[in-house]
C-alpha positions in Angstrom: -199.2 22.6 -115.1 -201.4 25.8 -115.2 -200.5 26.1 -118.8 -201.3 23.8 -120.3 -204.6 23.7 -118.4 -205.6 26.9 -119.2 -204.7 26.5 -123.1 -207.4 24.9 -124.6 -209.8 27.8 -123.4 -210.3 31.4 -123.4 -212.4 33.4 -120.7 -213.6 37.2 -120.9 -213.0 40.0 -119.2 -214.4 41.2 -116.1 -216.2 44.7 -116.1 -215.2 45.5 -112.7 -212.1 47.7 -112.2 -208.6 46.1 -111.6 -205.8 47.7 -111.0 -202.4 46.0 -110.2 -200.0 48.3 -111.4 -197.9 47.7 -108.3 -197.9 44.4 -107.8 -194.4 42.5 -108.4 -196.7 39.6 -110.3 -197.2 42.0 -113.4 -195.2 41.4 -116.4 -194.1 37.7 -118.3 -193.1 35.2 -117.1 -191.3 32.2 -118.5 -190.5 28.8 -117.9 -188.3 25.8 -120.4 -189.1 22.1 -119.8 -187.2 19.5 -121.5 -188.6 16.0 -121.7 -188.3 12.6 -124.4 -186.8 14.9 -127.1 -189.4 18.0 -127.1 -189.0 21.5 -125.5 -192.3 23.1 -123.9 -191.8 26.7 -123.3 -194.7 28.2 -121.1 -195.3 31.6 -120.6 -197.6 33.8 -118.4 -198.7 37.2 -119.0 -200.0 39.2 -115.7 -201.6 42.3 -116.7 -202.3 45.3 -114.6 -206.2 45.3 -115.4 -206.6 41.2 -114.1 -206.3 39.8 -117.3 -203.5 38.1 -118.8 -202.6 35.0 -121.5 -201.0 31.9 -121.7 -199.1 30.8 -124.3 -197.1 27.0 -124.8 -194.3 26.2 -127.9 -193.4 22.8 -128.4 -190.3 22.3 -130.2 -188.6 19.3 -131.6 -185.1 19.4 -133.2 -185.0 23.0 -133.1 -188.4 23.1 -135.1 -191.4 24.6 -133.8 -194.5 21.5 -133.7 -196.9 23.4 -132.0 -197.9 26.4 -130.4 -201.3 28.0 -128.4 -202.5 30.6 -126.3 -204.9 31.5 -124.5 -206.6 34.3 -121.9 -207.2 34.5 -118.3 -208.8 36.7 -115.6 -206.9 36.8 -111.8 -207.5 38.2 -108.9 -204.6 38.7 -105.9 -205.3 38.9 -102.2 -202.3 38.3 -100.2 -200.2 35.6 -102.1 -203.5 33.9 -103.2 -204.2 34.0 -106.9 -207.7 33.3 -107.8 -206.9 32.2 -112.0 -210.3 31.6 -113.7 -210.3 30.2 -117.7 -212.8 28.3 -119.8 -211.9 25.0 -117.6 -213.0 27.1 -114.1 -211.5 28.9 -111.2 -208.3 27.5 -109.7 -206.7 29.0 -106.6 -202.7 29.0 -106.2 -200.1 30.2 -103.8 -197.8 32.5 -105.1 -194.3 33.7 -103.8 -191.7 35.8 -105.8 -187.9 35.6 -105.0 -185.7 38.3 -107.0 -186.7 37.4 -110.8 -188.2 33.7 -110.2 -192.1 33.3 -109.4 -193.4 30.0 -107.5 -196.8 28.8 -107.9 -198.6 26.3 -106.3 -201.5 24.8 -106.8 -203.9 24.9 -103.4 -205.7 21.3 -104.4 -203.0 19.3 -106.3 -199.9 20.8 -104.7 -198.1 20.5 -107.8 -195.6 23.5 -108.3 -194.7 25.6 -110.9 -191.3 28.2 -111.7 -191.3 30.5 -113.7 -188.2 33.1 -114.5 -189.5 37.0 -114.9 -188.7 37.6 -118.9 -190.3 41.6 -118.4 
């Protein structure tokens, strides 16, 4: 999951000028998995300048266990997002549907969905 890939690192900002102020990607986004007893709840923060964070909660029994985050650089071109962290650059697919936001990974296929929190 691009989460949890993209928490154990952080990655600086670009000094060239962004500006995504009207794309429908900006904002947070939020997603709730549920597996063997713990909760992971992902979020991913799009900001208009091409930066943005992650941030992952692990509950158990209504306790927080865990919790991280850290920062990203994107770029957009079409429904390609190029997502670069301390682990590299990773291309996905992205399509948006009302409030929900799909991503998919261009090498491992695996997809993500993600519900528009603002």
């Amino acid at each position: 999951m691009l989460l949890c890939a993209t928490i154990v690192g952080f990655s600086s900002c670009s000094k060239e000028e962004i500006d995504y102020s009207n794309s429908e990607l900006i904002g947070k986004w939020g997603a709730s998995y549920y597996e063997n007893g713990y909760t992971l709840k992902a979020y991913i923060t799009f900001n208009t300048n091409g930066t943005g964070t992650t941030e992952a909660i692990i509950i158990q029994n209504g306790t927080t266990i865990s919790s991280a985050t850290a920062d990203f650089t994107f770029k957009l071109s079409g429904n390609t997002l190029d997502f670069t962290d301390d682990l590299g650059n990773r291309q996905f697919t992205f399509a948006i549907s009302g409030e929900t936001l799909t991503l998919e990974n261009k090498s491992s296929g695996i997809r993500e969905v993600y519900t528009r929190v603002y």
